[in-house]
C-alpha positions as CSV (number, residue, x, y, z in Angstrom):
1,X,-53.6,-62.9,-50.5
2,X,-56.6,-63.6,-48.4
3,X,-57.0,-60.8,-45.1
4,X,-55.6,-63.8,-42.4
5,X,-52.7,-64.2,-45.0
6,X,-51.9,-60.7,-44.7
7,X,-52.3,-60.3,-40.9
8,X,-49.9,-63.5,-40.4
9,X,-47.3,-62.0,-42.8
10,X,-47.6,-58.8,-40.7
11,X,-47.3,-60.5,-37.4
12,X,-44.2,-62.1,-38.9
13,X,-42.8,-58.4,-39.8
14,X,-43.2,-57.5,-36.3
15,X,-41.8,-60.4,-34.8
16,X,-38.9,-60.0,-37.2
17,X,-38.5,-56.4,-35.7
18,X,-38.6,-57.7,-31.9
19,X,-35.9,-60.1,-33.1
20,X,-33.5,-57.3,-34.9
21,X,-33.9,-54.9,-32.0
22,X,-33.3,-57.1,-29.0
23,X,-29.7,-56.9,-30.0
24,X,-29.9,-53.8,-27.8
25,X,-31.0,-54.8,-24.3
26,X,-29.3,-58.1,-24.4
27,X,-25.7,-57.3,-26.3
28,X,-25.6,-53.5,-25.6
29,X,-27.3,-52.9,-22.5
30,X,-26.4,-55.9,-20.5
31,X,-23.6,-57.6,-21.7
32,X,-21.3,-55.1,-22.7
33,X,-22.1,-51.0,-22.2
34,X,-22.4,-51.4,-18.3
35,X,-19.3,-53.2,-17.9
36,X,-17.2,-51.3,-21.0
37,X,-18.6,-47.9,-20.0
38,X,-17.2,-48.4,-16.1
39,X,-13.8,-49.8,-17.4
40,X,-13.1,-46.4,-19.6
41,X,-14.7,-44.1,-16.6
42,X,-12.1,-46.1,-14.5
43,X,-9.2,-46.3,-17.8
44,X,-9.6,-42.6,-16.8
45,X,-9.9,-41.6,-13.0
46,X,-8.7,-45.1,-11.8
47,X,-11.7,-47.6,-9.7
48,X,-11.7,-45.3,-6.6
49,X,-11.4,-42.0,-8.7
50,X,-14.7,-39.9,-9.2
51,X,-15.5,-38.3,-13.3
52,X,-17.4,-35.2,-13.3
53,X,-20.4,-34.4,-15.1
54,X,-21.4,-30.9,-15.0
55,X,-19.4,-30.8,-11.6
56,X,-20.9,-33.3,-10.2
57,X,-18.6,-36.1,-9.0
58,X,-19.5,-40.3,-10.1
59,X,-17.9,-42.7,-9.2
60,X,-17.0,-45.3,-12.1
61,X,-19.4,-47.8,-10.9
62,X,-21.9,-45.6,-11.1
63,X,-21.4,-44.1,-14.4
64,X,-23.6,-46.3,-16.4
65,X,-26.4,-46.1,-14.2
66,X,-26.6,-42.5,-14.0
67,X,-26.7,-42.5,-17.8
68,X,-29.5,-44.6,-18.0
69,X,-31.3,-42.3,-15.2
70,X,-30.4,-39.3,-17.1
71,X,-31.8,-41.0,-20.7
72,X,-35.0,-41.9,-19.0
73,X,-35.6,-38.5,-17.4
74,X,-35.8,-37.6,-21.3
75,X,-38.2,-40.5,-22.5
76,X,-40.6,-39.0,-19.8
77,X,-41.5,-36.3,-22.6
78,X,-40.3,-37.7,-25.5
79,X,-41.7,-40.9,-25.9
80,X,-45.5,-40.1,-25.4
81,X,-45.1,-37.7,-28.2
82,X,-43.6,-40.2,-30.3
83,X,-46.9,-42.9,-29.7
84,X,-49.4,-39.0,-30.2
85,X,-47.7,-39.0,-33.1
86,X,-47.4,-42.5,-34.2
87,X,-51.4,-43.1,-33.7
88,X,-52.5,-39.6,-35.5
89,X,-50.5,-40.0,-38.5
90,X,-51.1,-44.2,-38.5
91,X,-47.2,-44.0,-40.0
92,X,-46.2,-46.5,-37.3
93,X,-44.2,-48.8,-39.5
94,X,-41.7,-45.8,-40.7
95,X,-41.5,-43.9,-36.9
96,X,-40.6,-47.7,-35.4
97,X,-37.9,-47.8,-38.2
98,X,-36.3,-44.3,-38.3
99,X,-36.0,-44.5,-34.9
100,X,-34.7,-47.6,-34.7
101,X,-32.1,-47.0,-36.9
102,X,-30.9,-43.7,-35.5
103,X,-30.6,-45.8,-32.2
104,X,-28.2,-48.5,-34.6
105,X,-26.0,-46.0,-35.9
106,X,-25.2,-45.1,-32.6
107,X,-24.2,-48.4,-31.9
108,X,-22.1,-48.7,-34.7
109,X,-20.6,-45.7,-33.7
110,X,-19.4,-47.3,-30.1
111,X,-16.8,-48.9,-32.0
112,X,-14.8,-45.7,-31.5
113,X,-15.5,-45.5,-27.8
114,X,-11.3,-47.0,-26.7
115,X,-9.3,-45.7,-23.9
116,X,-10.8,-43.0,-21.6
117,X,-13.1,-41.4,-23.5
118,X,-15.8,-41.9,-21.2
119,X,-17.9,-39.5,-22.4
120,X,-18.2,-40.2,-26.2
121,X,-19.2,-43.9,-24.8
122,X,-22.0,-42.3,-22.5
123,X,-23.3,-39.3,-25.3
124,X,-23.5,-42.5,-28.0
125,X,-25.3,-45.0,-25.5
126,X,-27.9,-42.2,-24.3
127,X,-28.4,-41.8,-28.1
128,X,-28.7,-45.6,-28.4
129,X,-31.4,-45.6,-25.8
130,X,-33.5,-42.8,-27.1
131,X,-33.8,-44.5,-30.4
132,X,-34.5,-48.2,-29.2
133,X,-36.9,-46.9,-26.5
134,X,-38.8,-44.2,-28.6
135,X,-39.0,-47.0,-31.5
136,X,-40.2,-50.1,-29.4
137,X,-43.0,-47.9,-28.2
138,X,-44.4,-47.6,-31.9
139,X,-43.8,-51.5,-31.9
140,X,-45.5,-52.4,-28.5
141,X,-48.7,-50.4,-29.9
142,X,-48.9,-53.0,-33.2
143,X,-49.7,-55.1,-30.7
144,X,-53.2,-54.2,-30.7
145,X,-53.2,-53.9,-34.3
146,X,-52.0,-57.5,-35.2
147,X,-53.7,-59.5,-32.5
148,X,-57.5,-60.5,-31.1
149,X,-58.3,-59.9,-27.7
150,X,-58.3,-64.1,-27.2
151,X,-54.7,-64.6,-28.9
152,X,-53.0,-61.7,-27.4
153,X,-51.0,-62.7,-24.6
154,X,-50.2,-66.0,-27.3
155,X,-49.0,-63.2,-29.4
156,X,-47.1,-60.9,-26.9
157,X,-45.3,-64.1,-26.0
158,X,-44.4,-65.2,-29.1
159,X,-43.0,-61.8,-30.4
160,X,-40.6,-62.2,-27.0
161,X,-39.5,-65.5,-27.4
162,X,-38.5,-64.5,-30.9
163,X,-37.0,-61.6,-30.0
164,X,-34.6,-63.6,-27.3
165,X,-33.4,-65.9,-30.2
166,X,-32.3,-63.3,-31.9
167,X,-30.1,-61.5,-29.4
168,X,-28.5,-65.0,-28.3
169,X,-27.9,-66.0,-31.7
170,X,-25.4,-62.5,-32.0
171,X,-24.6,-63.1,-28.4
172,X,-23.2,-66.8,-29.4
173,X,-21.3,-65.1,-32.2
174,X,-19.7,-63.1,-29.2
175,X,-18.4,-65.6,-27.1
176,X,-17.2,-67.5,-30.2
177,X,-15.4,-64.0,-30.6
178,X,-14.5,-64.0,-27.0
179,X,-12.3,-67.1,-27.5
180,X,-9.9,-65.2,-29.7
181,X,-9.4,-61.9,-29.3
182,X,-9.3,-59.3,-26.3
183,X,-11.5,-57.7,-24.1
184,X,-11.8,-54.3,-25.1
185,X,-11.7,-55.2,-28.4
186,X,-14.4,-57.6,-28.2
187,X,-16.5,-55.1,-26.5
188,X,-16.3,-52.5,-29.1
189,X,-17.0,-55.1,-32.0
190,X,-19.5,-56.9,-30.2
191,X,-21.5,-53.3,-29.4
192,X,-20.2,-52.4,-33.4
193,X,-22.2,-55.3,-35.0
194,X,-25.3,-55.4,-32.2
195,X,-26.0,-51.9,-34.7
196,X,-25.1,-54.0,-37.7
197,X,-27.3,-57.0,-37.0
198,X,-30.5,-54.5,-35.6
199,X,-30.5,-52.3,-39.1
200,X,-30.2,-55.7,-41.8
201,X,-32.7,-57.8,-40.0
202,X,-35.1,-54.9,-39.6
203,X,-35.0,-54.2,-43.8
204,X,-37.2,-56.5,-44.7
205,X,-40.0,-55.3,-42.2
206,X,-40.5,-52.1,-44.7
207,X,-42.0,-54.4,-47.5
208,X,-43.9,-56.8,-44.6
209,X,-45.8,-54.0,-42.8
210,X,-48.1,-51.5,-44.5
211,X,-47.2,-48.1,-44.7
212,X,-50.2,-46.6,-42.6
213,X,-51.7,-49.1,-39.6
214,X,-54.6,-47.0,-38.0
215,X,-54.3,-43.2,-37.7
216,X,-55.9,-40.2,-38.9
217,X,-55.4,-39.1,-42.2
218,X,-55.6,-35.6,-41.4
219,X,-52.1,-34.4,-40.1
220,X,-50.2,-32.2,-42.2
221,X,-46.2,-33.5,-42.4
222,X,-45.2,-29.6,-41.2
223,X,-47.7,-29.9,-38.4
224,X,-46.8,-33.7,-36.9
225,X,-44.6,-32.3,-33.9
226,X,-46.5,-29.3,-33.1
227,X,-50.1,-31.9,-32.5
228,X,-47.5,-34.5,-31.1
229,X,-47.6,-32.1,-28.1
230,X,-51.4,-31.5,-28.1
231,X,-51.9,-34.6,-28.1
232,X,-50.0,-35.6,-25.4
233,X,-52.0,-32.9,-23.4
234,X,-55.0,-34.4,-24.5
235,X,-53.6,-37.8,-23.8
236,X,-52.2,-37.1,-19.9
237,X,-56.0,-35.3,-19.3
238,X,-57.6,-38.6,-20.6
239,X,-55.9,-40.8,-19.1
240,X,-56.9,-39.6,-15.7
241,X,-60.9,-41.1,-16.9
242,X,-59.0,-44.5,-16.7
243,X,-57.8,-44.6,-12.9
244,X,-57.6,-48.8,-13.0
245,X,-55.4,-48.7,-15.7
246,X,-53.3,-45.8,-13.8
247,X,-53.4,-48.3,-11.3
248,X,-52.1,-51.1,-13.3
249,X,-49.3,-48.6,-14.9
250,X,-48.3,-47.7,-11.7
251,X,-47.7,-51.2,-10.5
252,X,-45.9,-51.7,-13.4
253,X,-44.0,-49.2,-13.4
254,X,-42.6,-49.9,-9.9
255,X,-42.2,-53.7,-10.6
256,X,-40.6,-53.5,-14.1
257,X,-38.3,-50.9,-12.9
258,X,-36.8,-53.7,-10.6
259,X,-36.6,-56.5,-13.0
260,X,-34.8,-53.7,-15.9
261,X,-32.4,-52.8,-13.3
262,X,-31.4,-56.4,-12.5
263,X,-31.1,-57.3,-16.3
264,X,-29.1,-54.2,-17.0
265,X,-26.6,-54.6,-14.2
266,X,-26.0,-58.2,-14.4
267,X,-23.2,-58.4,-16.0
268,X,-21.4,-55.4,-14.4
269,X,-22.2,-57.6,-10.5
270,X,-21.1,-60.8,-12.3
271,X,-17.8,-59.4,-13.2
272,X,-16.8,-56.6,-10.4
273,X,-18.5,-58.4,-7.7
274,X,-18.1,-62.1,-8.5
275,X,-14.9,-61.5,-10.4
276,X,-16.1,-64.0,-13.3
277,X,-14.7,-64.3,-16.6
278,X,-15.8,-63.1,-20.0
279,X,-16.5,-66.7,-20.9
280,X,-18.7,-67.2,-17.8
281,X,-20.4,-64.2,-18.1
282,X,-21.3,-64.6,-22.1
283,X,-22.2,-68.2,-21.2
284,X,-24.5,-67.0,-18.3
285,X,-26.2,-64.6,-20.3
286,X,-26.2,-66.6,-23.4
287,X,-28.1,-69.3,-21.4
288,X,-30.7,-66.7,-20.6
289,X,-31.4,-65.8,-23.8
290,X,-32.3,-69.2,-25.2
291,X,-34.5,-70.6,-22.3
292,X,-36.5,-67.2,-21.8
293,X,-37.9,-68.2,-25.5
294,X,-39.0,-71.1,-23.4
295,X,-39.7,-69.7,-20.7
296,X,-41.6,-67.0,-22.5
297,X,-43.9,-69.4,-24.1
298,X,-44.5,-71.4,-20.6
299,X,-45.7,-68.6,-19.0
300,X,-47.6,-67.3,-22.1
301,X,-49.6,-71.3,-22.0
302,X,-50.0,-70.8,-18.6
303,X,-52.0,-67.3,-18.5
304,X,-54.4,-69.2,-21.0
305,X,-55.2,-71.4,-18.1
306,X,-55.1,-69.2,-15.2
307,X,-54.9,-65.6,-16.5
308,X,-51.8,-63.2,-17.2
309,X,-52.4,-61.3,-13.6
310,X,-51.6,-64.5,-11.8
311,X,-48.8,-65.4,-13.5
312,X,-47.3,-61.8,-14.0
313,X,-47.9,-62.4,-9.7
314,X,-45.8,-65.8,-9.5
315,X,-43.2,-64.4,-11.5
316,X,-42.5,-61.7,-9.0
317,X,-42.3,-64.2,-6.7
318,X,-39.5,-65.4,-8.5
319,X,-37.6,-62.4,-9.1
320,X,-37.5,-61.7,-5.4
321,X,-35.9,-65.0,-5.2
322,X,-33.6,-64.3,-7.7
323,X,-32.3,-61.1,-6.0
324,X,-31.8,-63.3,-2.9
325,X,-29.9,-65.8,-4.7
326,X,-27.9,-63.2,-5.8
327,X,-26.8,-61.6,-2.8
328,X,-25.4,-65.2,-1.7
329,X,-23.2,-66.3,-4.6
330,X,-20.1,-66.9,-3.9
331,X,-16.8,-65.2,-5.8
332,X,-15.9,-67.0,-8.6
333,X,-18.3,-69.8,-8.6
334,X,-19.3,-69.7,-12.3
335,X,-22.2,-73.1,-12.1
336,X,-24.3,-70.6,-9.0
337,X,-24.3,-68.0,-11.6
338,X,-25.7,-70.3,-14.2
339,X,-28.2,-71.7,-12.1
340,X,-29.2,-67.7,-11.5
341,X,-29.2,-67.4,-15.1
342,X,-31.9,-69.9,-15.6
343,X,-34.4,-68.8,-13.3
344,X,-33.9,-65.1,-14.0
345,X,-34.8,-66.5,-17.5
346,X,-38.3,-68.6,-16.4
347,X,-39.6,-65.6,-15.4
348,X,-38.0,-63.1,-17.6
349,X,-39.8,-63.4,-20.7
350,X,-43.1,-64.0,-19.7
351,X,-43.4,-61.1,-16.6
352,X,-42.5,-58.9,-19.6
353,X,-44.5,-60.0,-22.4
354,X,-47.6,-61.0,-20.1
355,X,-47.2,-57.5,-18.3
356,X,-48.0,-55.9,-22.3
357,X,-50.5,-57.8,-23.2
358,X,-52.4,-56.7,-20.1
359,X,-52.2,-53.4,-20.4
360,X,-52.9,-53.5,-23.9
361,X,-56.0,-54.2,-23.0
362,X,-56.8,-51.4,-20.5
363,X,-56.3,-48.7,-23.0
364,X,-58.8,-47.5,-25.9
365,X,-58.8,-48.4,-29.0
366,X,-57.3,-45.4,-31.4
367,X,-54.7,-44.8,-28.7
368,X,-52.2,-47.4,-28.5
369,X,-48.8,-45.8,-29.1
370,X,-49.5,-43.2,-26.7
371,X,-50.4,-45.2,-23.7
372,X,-47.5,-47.2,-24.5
373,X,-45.2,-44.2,-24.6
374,X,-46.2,-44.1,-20.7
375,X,-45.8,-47.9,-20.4
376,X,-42.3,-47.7,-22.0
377,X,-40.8,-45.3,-19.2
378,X,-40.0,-48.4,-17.8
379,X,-39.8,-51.0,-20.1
380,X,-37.2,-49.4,-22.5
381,X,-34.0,-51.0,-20.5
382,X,-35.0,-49.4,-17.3
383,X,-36.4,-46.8,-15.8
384,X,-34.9,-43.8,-13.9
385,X,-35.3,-44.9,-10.0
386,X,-33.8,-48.6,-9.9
387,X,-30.6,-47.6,-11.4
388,X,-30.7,-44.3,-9.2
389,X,-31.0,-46.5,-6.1
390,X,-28.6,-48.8,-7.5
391,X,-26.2,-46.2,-8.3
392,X,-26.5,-44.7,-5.0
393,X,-26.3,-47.5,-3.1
394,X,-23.3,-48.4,-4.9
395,X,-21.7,-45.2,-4.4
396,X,-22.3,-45.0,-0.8
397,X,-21.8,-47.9,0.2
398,X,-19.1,-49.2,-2.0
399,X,-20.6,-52.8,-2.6
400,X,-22.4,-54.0,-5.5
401,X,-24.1,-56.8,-3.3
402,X,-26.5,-54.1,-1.0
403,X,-26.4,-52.3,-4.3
404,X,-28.5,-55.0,-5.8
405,X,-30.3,-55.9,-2.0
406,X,-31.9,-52.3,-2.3
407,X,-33.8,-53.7,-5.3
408,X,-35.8,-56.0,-3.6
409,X,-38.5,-53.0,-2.8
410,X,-39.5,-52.8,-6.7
411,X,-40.7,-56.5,-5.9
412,X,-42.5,-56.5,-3.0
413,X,-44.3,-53.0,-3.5
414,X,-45.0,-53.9,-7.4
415,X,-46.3,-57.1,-6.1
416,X,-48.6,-55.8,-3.8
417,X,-49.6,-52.7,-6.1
418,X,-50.5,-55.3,-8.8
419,X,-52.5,-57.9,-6.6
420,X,-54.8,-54.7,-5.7
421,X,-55.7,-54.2,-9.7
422,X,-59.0,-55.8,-10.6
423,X,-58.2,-56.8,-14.2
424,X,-61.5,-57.3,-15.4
425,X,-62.8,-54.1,-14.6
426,X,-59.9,-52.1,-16.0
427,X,-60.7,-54.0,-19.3
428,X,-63.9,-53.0,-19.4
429,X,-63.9,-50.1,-18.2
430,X,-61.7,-48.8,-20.9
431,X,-64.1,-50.2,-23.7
432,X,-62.9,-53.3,-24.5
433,X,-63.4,-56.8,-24.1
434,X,-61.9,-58.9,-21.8
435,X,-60.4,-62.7,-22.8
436,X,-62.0,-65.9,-21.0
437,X,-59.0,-65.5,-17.8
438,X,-57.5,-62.3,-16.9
């Protein structure tokens, strides 16, 4: 096999992993957890009740949220370790699968989550979470590794469009599903088989990527954890030499936050808020999945024309639309919520997958995973503020409509942030060499 033969059968190992794995965000995160999670937390205190966590009272609603906040807080650490890790040892292929599989079997495991054991459904999601997030950071940093600097964003794109199909294919297995049995049980197969789907899909990438991808051949097995946390000291003290790309991260950061919270809490507004129906709201979702692979690829044609910054910008744009649109639907009107569904899906894919190839660009070469362990804090899901405000806005006020309202913020501050970032100069400044339009 010629070296282009075995970079395209690589690139089709990762893409194969993006479309395994995205069973999580888009079955177990959005569809199902948020809504299943705040049915047992209510199965046991009743809607208005409050559960405790470490004496602290939460109110049902807000019980998903707060899990995702407390998950994150953990990634902060975690996940940079992971990537310090991942690049010394080069073992990225085997990290991005053990993890990923940890985070499966928890899934699997949800199946047992049934009447008001609220907390065995929040312990196994947080679990969930850890494993998806700290294994899609090893992914995100084979980025660099299977793409040139001209047919990145091409390839960031791709691997997202991919990875959509994937989680709506499951997802139309679901509402098939949906059509004859229950609720509850439908929840607790559908999160059951997202695991399923995420571990046999993901077997063949062990024979299509290499064993090592980059690294240093130097790290003892015994020693891995121990320079994990050096080098993340290392890592936080370099990155301070980069202040554009601390810029960029920052703005992302903020921005992503908002559109993670949206996706995540979608389908808990669309059925406690707008009262829709199973059917509607695995429709709704289901649409998204299919035309963000369009959508996805739009966007990524578009940034070869005009550059990724200026679309990742109009896609904002449309996000803060779609929290607008939002806060208007009407109860029970299923073909508003569709229409939502399709432009939360335009500008899904491609904010996301535009948004990674830039800043895989701003980082040097040699230390991709942990720089991506930084950029996954928010990209994993969500990050820790938006569902905080979320979950505080719910709680105090009681309505998931200026729950969502309060997201608006992440928009217009990421916007602004972002505009400010001179692309080029970020690039370059961090060694490498910067595409045609940025």
């Amino acid at each position: 096999m010629t070296a282009t033969g075995e970079l395209v059968q690589q690139r089709r190992g990762w893409y194969l992993y993006g479309w395994a794995s995205h069973t999580f965000p888009t079955i177990v995160t959005t569809v199902f957890m948020s809504r299943y999670l705040t049915s047992v937390a209510e199965n046991a205190v009743g809607k208005h009740g409050r559960v405790h966590v470490a004496g602290i009272p939460i109110a049902p609603g807000s019980l998903f949220a707060y899990t995702v906040t407390a998950s994150t807080v953990l990634l902060v650490l975690l996940m940079p370790v992971v990537g310090a890790i991942a690049d010394r040892t080069g073992r990225k292929r085997d990290l991005m699968l053990g993890f990923g599989w940890f985070g499966a079997t928890a899934c699997i495991a949800m199946f047992a989550v049934t009447g008001s054991n609220w907390q065995l459904g929040a312990i196994l999601y947080a679990l969930a979470f850890l494993g998806y997030s700290c294994s899609i950071v090893v992914s995100h940093s084979l980025l660099v590794d299977l793409s040139t600097v001209e047919d990145r964003d091409r390839a960031s794109s791709v691997g997202w469009a991919i990875a959509y199909i994937g989680g709506g294919i499951l997802l139309a297995a679901d509402f098939v599903l949906s059509l004859f049995i229950g609720k509850e049980l439908l929840a607790r197969v559908a999160l059951c088989t997202a695991g399923i789907w995420w571990i046999l899909f993901s077997l063949p990438v062990r024979r299509w990527l290499p064993a090592r991808i980059g690294g240093v051949d130097a790290a003892r097995r015994g020693a891995m954890v121990t320079e994990g946390f050096r080098q993340l000291a290392r890592t936080i003290r370099h990155i301070r030499t980069f202040p554009l790309t601390l810029a960029f991260l920052g703005a992302f950061l903020i921005y992503n936050d908002g559109i993670q919270t949206v996706t995540t809490v979608a389908a808990q507004y669309g059925d406690k808020e707008l009262q829709l129906s199973d059917t509607v709201l695995l429709l709704g979702i289901l649409l998204v999945q299919f035309v963000a692979y369009f959508g996805a690829l739009w966007l990524g044609r578009l940034a070869e024309r005009f550059g990724a910054k200026r679309v990742v910008l109009g896609s904002l744009v449309g996000w803060l639309a779609a929290v607008g649109i939002g806060y208007e639907l009407a109860v029970g009107v299923a073909w508003q919520f569709f229409a939502l569904a399709i432009l939360i899906a335009i500008v899904l894919g491609g904010s996301q997958a535009l948004s990674r190839s830039m800043f895989s660009r701003m980082i040097p070469r040699g230390a991709e995973a942990e720089y991506f362990g930084f950029y996954e804090i928010s990209n994993s899901g969500t990050s820790w503020l938006g569902p905080l405000v979320f979950g505080l806005a719910y709680q105090n006020t009681g309505n998931y409509r200026s729950a969502l309202v309060s997201l608006v913020v992440f928009f217009v501050v990421g916007f602004v942030l972002l505009a400010l970032v001179p692309v080029r100069r970020a690039i370059e400044a961090a060694g490498n060499v910067a595409p045609a339009k940025v």
